[in-house]
C-alpha positions as CSV (number, residue, x, y, z in Angstrom):
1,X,26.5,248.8,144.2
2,X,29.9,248.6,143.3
3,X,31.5,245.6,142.5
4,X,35.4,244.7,142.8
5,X,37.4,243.8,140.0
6,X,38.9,241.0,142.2
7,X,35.7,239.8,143.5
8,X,34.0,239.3,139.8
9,X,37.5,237.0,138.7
10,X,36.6,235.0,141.7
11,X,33.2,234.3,140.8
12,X,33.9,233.6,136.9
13,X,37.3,231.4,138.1
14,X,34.0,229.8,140.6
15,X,31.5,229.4,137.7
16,X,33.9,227.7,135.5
17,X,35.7,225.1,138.0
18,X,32.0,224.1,139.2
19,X,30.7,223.9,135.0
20,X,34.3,221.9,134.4
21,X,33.6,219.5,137.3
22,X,30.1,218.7,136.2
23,X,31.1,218.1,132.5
24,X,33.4,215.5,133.8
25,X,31.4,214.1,136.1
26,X,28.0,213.6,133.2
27,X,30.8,212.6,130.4
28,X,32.8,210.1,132.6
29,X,32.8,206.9,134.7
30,X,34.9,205.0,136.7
31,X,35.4,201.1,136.4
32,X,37.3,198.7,138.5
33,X,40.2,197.2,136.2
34,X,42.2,194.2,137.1
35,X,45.6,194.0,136.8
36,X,48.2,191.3,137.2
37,X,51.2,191.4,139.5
38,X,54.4,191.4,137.2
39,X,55.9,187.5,137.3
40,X,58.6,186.8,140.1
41,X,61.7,184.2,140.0
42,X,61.3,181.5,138.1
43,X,57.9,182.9,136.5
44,X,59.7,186.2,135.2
45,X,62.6,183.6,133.1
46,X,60.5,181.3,131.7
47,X,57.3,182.5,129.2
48,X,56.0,178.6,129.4
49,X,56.0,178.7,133.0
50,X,52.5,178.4,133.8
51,X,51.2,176.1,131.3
52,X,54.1,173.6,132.6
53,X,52.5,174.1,135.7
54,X,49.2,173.3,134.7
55,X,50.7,169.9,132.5
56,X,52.5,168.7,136.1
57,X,49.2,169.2,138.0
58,X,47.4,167.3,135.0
59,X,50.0,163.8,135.9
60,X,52.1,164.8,133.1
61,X,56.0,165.8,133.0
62,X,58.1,168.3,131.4
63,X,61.2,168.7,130.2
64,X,63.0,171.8,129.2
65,X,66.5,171.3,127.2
66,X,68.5,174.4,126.0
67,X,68.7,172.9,122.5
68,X,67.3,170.3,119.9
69,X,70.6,168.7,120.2
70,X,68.8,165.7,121.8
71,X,65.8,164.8,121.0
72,X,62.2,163.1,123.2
73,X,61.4,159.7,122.6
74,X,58.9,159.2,120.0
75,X,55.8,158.4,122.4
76,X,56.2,162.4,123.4
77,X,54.9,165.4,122.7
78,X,57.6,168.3,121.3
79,X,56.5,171.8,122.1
80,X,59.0,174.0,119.6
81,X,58.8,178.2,120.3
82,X,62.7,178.7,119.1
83,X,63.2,181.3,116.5
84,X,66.5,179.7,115.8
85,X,66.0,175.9,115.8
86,X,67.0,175.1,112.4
87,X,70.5,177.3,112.5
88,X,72.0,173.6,111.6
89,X,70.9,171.9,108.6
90,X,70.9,168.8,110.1
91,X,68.8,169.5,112.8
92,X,65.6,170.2,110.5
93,X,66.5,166.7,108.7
94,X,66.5,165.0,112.6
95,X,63.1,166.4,113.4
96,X,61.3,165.4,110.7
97,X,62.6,161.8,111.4
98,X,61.2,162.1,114.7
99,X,58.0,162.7,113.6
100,X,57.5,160.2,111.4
101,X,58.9,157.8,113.7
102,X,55.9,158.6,116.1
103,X,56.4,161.7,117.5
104,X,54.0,164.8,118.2
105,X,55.1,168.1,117.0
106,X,53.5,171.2,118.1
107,X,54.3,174.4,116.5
108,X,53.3,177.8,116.2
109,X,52.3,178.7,112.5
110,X,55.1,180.6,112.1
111,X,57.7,179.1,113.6
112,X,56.4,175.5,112.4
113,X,58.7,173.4,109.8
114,X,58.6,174.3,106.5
115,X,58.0,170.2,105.8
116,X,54.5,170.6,108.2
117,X,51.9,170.2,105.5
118,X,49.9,173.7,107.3
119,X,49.5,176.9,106.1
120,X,47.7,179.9,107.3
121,X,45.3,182.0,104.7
122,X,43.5,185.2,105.4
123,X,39.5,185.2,105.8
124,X,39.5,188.6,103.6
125,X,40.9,186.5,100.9
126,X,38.3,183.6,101.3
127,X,35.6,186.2,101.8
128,X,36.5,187.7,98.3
129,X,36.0,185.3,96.7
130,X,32.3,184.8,97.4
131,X,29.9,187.5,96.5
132,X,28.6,189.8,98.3
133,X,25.4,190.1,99.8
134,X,24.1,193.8,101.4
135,X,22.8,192.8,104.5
136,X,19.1,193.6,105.0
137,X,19.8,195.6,108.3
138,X,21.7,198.0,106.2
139,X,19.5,198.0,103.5
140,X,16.3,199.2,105.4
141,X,18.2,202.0,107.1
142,X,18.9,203.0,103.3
143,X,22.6,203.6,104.1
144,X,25.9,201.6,104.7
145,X,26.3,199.2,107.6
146,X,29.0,200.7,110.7
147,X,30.9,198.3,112.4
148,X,31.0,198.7,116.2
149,X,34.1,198.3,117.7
150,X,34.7,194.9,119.7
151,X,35.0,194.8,123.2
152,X,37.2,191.8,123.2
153,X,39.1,190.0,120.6
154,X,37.4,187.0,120.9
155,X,36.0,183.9,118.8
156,X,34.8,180.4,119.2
157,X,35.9,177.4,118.2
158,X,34.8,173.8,118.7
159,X,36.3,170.3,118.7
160,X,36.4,168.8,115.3
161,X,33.7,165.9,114.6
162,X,36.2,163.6,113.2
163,X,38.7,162.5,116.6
164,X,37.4,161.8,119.7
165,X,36.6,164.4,121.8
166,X,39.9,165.5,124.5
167,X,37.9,166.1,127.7
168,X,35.3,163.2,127.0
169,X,32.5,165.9,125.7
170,X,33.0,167.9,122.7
171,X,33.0,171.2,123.9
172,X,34.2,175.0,123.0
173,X,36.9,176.9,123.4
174,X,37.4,180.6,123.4
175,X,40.2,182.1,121.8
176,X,41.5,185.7,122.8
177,X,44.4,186.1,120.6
178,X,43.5,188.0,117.9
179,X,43.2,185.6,115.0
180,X,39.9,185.4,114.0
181,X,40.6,186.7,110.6
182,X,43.0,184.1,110.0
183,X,42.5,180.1,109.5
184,X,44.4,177.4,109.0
185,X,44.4,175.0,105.9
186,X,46.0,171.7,104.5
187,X,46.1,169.1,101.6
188,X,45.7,166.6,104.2
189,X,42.4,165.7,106.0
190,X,42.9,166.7,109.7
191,X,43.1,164.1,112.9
192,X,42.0,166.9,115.1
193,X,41.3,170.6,115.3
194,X,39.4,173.3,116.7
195,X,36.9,174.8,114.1
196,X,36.3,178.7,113.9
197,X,33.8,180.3,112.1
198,X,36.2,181.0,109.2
199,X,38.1,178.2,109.6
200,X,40.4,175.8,111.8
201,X,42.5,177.4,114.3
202,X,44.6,174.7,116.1
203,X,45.1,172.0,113.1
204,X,47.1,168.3,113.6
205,X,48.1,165.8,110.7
206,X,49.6,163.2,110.2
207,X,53.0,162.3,109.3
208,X,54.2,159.3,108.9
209,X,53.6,157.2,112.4
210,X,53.7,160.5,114.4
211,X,51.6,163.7,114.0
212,X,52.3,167.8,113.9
213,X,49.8,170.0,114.9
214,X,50.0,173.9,114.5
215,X,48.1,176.6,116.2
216,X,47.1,180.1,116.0
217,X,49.3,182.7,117.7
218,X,51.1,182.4,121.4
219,X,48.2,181.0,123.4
220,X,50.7,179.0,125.2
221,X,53.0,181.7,126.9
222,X,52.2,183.1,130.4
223,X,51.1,186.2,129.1
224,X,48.2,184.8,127.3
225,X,47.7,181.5,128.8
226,X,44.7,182.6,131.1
227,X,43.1,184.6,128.3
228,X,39.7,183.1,127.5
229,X,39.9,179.3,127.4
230,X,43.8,179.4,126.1
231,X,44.5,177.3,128.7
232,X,42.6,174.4,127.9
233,X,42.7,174.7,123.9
234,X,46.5,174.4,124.8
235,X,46.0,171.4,126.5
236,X,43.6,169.7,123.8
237,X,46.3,170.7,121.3
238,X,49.0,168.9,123.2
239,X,47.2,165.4,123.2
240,X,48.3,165.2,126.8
241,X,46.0,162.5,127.4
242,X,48.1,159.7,124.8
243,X,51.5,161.6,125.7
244,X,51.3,162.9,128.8
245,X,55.9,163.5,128.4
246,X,55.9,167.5,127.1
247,X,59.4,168.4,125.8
248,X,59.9,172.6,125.9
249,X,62.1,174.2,123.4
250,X,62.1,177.7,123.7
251,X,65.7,179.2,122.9
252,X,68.8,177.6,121.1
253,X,71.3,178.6,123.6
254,X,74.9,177.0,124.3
255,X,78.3,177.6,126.1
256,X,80.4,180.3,125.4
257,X,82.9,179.1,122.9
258,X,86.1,179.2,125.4
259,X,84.0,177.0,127.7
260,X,83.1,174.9,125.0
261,X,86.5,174.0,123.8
262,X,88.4,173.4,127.3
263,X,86.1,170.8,128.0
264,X,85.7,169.1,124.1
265,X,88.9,169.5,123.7
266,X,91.1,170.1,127.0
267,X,94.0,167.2,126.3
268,X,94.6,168.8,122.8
269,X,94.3,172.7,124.5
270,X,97.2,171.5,127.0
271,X,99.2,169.8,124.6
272,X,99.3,173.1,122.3
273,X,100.5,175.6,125.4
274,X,102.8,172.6,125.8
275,X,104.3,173.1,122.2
276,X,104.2,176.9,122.4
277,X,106.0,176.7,125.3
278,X,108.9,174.0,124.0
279,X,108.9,176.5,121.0
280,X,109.7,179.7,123.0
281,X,112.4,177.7,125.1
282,X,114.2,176.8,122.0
283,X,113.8,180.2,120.4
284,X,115.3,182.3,123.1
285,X,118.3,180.2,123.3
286,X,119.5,177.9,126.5
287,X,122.7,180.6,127.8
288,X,120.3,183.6,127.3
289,X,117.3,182.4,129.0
290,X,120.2,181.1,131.7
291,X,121.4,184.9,132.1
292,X,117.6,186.1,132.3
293,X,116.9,183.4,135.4
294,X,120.1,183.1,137.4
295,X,122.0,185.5,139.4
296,X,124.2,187.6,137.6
297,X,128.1,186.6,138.7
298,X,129.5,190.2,138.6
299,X,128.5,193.5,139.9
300,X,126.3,195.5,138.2
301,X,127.1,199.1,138.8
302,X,129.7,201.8,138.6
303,X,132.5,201.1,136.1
304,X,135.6,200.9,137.7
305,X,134.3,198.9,140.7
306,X,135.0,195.6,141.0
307,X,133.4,192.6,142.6
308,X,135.0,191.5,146.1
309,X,137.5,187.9,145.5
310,X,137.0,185.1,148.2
311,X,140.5,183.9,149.2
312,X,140.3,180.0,150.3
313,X,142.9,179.3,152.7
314,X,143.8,175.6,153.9
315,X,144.8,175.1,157.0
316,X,147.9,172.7,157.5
C-alpha cells in the first residue's frame, strides 16, 4: 500500500499537536487570581485615600493641607509622606518644636527627620555578627541547605510588652511589605512598637512632651494598605485611640508664582504698571503722543492737493 506524501505530513503535523497539547496539559495548571479594579475619582489622586477612610469610620478626622506651612495642634497626630518637606530651613526647625510641644509624628524611615532618634540596620549585618551554626537538617543530608522560594513576602510582628496594648489585647500583625530583613533601632527605650523576629518594625519615642514613631516601608498608601494586616498595624502606629485628629502631608505644592504675587502683593503690582505707565507718558513727549491720538488737521495724501477752507459768513 502506497502511502501519500500529503497524507504522512498530516499525520506527523497530528502526532505532534496531540504530544504538544498533552505536555501542556501534565506541566501546567490553571489558578483563579484576583485582581483589583484600578482606583476612580478621588481614589486615583489621593495614595492615602483609603486609610483616611478607614480613620473617619473609626470616629476620627482628617485633614489634608498642601503644605507644612501650618501646622496641627499639639494633641494630634502628623502623618508626613512629602519628599520635599524640609525645602525651607525653617520648616525642619518648626516641626521639631511641634513635637516636643506634644505632638505625634509619624514618618516613614526614610522620609523621617533627621532629629528622629531611629535608624534602620540590616539583619545580614546583625546576623554576621553571630557565628554560625550549620543547621542539623543540612548536616544529615551531608550537603548544603537550599532555600525555597517564599510564596509571600510576609512576617510577623507583635505588640511590644512595654505600652498598653492598642486594640485592648496584644495581638499580631502581618506585615507584607517586604522588610523582614530590615529592623529598626534607637538609643532610646521605645513607648511602643511592633516586634519582628529580627527586630522592631514600627518604632515610637519620645521627644520631649510629644512622640515620633517610624515605620517600615509604605504600609499606609492604598496600594498596600489591604496587604496582610497593614491596615491595622497602620492604625496601632497612629495612636488613634489618644489622638484621634490625623493631619496628611503628602506633597509640598503651592500657587504658581504669578498667582502668588497678585494676591500678596496686588496694591504694590498696580502701583508699578501705574509708574511704568507715568514713565512712558513723559517719555514720548505730550505734542507727539497728541499727534499719535488725535485727528490729523490736514490731508494726508497726494502733494499738491490741498485740504478744503470753511468760509464763515455772518449774516447782517
Amino acid at each position: 500500500m502506497k502511502l501519500d506524501r500529503d497524507l504522512v505530513w498530516s499525520m506527523l503535523l497530528a502526532v505532534a499537536a496531540l504530544g504538544m497539547g498533552a505536555w501542556i496539559v501534565m506541566n501546567t495548571h490553571w489558578v483563579d487570581e484576583e485582581i483589583r479594579d484600578p482606583a476612580q475619582g478621588e481614589a486615583a489622586k489621593d495614595r492615602h485615600y483609603a486609610i483616611k477612610r478607614i480613620v473617619q469610620r473609626l470616629g476620627g478626622t482628617t485633614q489634608s493641607p498642601p503644605n507644612l506651612d501650618r501646622l496641627p495642634p499639639t494633641n494630634a497626630t502628623l502623618v508626613l509622606s512629602s519628599w520635599n518637606w524640609d525645602l525651607l530651613p525653617e520648616r525642619d526647625k518648626a516641626l521639631r518644636a511641634w513635637v516636643e510641644s506634644g505632638g505625634h509624628l509619624v514618618s516613614e524611615q526614610w522620609k523621617r527627620p533627621q532629629w528622629i532618634p531611629i535608624e534602620r540596620k540590616n539583619a545580614d549585618d546583625k546576623a554576621a555578627k553571630r557565628p554560625r551554626v550549620e543547621p542539623a537538617s543540612a548536616a544529615r543530608a551531608g550537603g548544603p541547605l537550599i532555600a525555597l522560594p517564599r510564596a509571600l513576602d510576609c512576617h510577623e510582628v507583635t505588640e511590644t510588652d512595654s505600652a498598653p496594648p492598642t486594640f485592648g489585647t496584644r495581638r499580631g500583625f502581618r506585615l507584607c511589605n517586604g522588610m523582614q530583613g530590615i529592623f529598626l533601632r534607637s538609643s532610646q527605650p521605645p513607648i511602643w512598637s511592633l516586634d519582628g523576629i529580627n527586630g522592631p518594625s514600627a518604632f515610637r519615642v519620645q521627644m520631649g512632651h510629644g512622640a515620633a514613631t517610624v515605620v517600615l516601608g509604605p504600609v499606609s498608601e492604598s496600594q498596600a494598605v489591604f496587604e496582610g494586616d497593614h491596615a491595622l498595624a497602620f492604625i496601632a502606629a497612629l495612636d488613634l485611640q489618644h489622638r484621634p485628629e490625623v493631619w496628611f502631608v503628602d506633597t509640598e505644592s503651592r500657587d504658581p508664582l504669578l498667582k502668588l504675587i497678585w494676591r500678596q502683593g496686588m496694591p504694590a503690582v498696580l502701583l508699578g504698571f501705574a509708574l511704568i505707565a507715568l514713565a512712558l507718558w513723559r517719555g514720548m513727549g505730550l505734542e507727539d503722543l497728541c499727534e499719535r491720538l488725535l485727528p490729523v488737521g490736514r490731508v494726508q495724501g497726494t502733494p499738491g492737493l490741498q485740504a478744503p477752507t470753511t468760509t464763515l459768513m455772518r449774516v447782517a
